[in-house]
C-alpha positions in Angstrom: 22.6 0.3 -20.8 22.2 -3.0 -19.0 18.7 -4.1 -18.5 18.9 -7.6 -16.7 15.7 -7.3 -14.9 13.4 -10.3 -16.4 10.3 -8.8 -18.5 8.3 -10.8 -16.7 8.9 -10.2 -13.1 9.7 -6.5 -13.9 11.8 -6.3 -10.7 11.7 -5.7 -7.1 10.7 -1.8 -7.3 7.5 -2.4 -10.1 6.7 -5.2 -7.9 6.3 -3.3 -5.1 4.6 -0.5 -6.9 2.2 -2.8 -8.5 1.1 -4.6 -5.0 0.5 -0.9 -3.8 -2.0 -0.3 -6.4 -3.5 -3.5 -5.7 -3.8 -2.3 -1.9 -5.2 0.7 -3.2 -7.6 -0.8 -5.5 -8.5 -2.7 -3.1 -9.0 -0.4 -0.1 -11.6 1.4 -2.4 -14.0 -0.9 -3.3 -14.0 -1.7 0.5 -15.1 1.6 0.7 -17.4 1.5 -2.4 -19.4 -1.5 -1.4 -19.7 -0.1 2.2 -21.7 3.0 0.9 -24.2 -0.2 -0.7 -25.1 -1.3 3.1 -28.2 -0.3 3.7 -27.9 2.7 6.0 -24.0 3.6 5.9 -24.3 6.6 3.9 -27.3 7.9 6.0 -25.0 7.4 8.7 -22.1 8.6 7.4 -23.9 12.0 6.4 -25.6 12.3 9.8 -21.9 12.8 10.5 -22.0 9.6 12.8 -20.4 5.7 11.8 -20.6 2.6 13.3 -20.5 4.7 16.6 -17.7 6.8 15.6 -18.2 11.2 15.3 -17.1 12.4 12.0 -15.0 15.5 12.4 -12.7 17.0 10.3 -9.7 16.0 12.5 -10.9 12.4 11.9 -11.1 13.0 8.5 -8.0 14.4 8.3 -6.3 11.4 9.9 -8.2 9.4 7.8 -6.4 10.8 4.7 -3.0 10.6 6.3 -3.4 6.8 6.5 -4.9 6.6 3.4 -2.3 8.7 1.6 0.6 6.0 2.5 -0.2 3.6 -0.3 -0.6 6.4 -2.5 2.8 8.1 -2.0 4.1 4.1 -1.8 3.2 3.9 -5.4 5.7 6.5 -6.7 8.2 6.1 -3.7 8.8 2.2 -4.7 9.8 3.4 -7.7 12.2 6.5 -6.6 13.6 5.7 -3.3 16.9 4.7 -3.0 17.5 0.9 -2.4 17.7 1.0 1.8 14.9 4.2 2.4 12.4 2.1 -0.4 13.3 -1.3 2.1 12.5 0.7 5.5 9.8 2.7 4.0 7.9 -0.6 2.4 7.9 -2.3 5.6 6.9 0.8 7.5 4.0 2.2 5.5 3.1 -1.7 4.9 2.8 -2.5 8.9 1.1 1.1 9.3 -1.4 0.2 6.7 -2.0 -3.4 8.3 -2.7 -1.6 11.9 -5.4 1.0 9.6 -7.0 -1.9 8.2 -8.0 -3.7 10.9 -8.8 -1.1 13.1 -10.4 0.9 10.9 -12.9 -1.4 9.3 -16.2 -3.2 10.1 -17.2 -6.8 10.6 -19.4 -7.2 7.0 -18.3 -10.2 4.7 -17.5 -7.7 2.2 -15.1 -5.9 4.7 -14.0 -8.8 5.9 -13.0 -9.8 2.2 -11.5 -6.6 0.9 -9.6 -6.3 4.0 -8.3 -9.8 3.6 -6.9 -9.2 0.3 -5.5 -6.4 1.5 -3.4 -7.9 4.2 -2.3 -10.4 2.1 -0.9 -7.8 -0.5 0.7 -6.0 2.4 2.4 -8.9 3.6 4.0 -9.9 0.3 5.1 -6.0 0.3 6.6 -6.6 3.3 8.0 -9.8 1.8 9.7 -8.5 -1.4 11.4 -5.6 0.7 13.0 -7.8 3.4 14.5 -10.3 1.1 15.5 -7.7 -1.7 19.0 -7.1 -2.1 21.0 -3.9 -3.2 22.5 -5.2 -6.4 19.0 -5.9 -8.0 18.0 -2.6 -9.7 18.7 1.2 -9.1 16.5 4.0 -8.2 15.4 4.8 -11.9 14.4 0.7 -11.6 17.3 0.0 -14.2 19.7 -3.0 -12.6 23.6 -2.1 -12.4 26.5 -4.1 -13.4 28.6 -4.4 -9.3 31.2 -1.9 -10.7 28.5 0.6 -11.5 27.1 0.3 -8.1 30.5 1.4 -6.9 31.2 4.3 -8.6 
């Protein structure tokens, strides 16, 4: 079996995986640290936030979105090479658009929410300039002949 993906950059596929745990990580201790503002969880239970009616529906969309980075996790790693490109630069722009209007104006939002942008933008990065020849679904690179066959 060839191996020539470097150890240390692990390829294009565990990169992307990796920066969509990062975004994950990331996206939850947004959340975490928003339940420490004095009043938000009151609020939140009331089933009112930051002027917005909690309903199941909302909540439901809410998990949709927030679902993307977790299904991006495993898909990075399964997808063949052209569905993992489109898909990356899809659920990254989607996730962008859910960040920014889905958030508040704390420091600690404002933070999290940074970091997260950046990560999505290197996602989107890493899947527009990779190329086909660099690693197969299973993450393994193949020789060009392989590729063929």
């Amino acid at each position: 079996m060839n191996t020539n993906i470097s150890p240390a950059l692990g390829g294009t596929r565990a990169k992307l995986s990796t920066l969509w745990i990062f975004v994950m990580l990331n996206m939850i201790f947004a959340d975490i640290f928003s339940f420490m503002h004095p009043g938000n969880l009151e609020q939140i239970m009331s089933g009112h936030a930051e002027g917005i009616q909690i309903t199941p529906e909302f909540l439901l969309a809410a998990a949709v979105l927030t679902e993307i980075p977790i299904a991006m996790v495993l898909l990075s790693r399964v997808l063949g090479h052209r569905p993992n490109r489109i898909a990356n630069i899809v659920a990254a722009l989607i996730t962008i658009v859910y960040i920014i209007g889905g958030g508040s104006m704390t420091a600690t939002y404002i933070f999290f929410a940074t970091m997260e942008i950046v990560g999505l933008l290197c996602i989107i990065w890493f899947a527009w300039r990779w190329h086909s020849q660099q690693s197969s679904p299973l993450g393994v690179a193949l020789k060009p002949r392989e590729l063929v066959q």
